[in-house]
C-alpha positions in Angstrom: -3.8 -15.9 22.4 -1.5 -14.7 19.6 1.8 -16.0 19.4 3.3 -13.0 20.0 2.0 -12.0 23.2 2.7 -15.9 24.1 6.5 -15.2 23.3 7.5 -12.1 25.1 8.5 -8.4 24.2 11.8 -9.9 21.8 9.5 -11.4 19.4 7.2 -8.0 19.2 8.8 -7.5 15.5 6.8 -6.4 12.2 6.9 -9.7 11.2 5.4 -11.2 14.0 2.8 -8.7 14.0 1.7 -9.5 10.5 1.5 -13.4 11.0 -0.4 -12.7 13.9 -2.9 -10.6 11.6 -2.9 -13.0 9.0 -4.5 -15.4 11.5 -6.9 -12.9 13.3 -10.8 -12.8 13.2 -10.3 -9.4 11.2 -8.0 -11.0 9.1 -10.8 -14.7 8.9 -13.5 -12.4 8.3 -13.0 -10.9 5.2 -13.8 -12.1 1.7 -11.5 -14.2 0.0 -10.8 -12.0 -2.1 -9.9 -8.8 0.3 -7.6 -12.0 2.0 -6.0 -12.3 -1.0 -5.6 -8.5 -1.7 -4.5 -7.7 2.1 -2.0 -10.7 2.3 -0.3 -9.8 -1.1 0.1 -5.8 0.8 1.3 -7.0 4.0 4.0 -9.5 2.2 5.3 -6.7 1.4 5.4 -4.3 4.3 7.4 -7.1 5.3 9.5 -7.3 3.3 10.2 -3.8 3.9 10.0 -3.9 7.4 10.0 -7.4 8.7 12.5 -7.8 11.6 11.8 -3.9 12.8 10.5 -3.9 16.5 7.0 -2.5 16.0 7.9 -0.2 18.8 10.7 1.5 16.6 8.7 2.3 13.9 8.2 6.3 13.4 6.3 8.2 10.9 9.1 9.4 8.9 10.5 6.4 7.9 7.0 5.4 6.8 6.2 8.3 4.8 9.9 7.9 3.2 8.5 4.3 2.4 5.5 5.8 1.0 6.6 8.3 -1.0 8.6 6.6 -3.1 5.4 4.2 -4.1 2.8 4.7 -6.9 -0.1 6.5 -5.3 -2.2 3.9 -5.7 -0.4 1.5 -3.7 0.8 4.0 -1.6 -2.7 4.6 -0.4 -3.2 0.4 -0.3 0.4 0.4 2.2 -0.9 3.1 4.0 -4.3 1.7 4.9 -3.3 -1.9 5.9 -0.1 -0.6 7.8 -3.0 1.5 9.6 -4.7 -1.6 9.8 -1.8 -3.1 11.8 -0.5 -0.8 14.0 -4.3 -0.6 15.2 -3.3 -4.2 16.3 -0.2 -3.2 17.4 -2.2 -0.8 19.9 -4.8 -2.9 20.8 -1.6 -5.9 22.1 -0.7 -3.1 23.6 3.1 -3.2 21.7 2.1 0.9 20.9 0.7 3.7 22.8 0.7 5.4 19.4 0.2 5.0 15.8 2.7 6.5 13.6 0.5 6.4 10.9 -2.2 9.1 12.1 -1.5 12.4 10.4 0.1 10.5 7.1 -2.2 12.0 3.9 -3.4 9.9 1.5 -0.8 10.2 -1.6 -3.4 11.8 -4.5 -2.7 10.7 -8.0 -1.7 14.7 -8.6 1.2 14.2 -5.9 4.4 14.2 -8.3 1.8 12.9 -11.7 1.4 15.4 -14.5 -0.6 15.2 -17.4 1.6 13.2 -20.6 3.6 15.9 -23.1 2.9 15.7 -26.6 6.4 14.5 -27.0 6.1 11.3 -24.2 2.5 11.1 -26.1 4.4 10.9 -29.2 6.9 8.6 -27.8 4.2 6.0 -26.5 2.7 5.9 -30.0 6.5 5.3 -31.4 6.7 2.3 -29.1 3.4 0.6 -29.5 2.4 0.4 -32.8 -1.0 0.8 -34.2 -3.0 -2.7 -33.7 -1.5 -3.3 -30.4 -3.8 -3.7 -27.0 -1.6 -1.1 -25.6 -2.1 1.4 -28.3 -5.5 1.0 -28.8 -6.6 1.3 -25.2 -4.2 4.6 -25.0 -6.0 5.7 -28.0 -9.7 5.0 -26.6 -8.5 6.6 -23.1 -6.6 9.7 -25.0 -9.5 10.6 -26.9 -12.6 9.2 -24.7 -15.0 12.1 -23.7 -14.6 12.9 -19.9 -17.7 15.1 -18.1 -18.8 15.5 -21.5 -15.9 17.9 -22.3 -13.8 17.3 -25.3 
C-alpha cells in the first residue's frame, strides 16, 4: 500500500504523490531510460508544487505554470502532471483532474520565425567555425519539403 494512503488525508500533498509514483509498477515498468526522463519532469513539478495539497490544485494555476514554459517542456509537464493526477484519482485524493481540457502548448504558441536582424545578431555572436554557427547555418539553409 502506498505511503500515502498508509498516513492519512494531511500527508495527501504533491510531494507525496510523486514519491509514491516514483515507486509505482507504472513508474517500475518503464524503460530506464523513460525513468530517467519522467523522474527528472516530476523533480520539478515539485519543486513547483511540492507541499500543495493535491486536492487544491486547479487548472488555472497549472496552465499559469505552463505557459510560462518552453513548449516543449510544457507539453513534457503537462503529460506527466496528467500522468499523476490519474493517480491522484485512482487513491481516490481527486474526483477530477484539473488537467483535462489543458491544450498542448504548439511550438507556434508565442514562437515566430527569426528577423533578419536577430539572424544577423546570432551570426554576430557566434562566429564562423563555431558548432553553433555552423549548425545554424546547415538548419538556416537546409531544404525543408523540398522547398527552398
Amino acid at each position: 500500500m502506498p505511503r500515502a494512503i498508509r498516513s492519512g488525508i494531511a500527508s495527501r500533498t504533491f510531494r507525496t504523490l510523486a514519491a509514491d509514483y516514483l515507486v509505482s509498477t507504472a513508474f517500475l515498468t518503464l524503460a530506464p531510460s523513460s525513468q530517467r526522463a519522467y523522474r527528472r519532469v516530476v523533480a520539478r513539478l515539485v519543486r513547483q508544487f511540492g507541499p500543495r495539497p493535491v486536492a487544491d490544485l486547479n487548472r488555472q494555476e497549472i496552465e499559469r505554470w505552463l505557459a510560462g514554459r518552453t513548449p516543449g517542456a510544457a507539453t513534457d509537464d503537462l503529460k506527466k502532471f496528467r500522468v499523476l493526477m490519474r493517480m491522484a484519482q485512482e487513491n481516490g485524493w481527486r474526483a477530477d483532474d484539473p488537467t483535462r481540457g489543458i491544450r498542448r502548448h504548439r511550438p507556434g504558441d508565442g514562437w515566430h520565425a527569426w528577423t533578419e536582424g536577430e539572424i544577423q545578431t546570432f551570426e554576430r555572436h557566434w562566429p564562423l567555425g563555431t558548432r553553433e554557427r555552423t549548425a545554424f547555418a546547415l538548419l538556416l539553409h537546409m531544404s525543408i519539403g523540398g522547398e527552398l
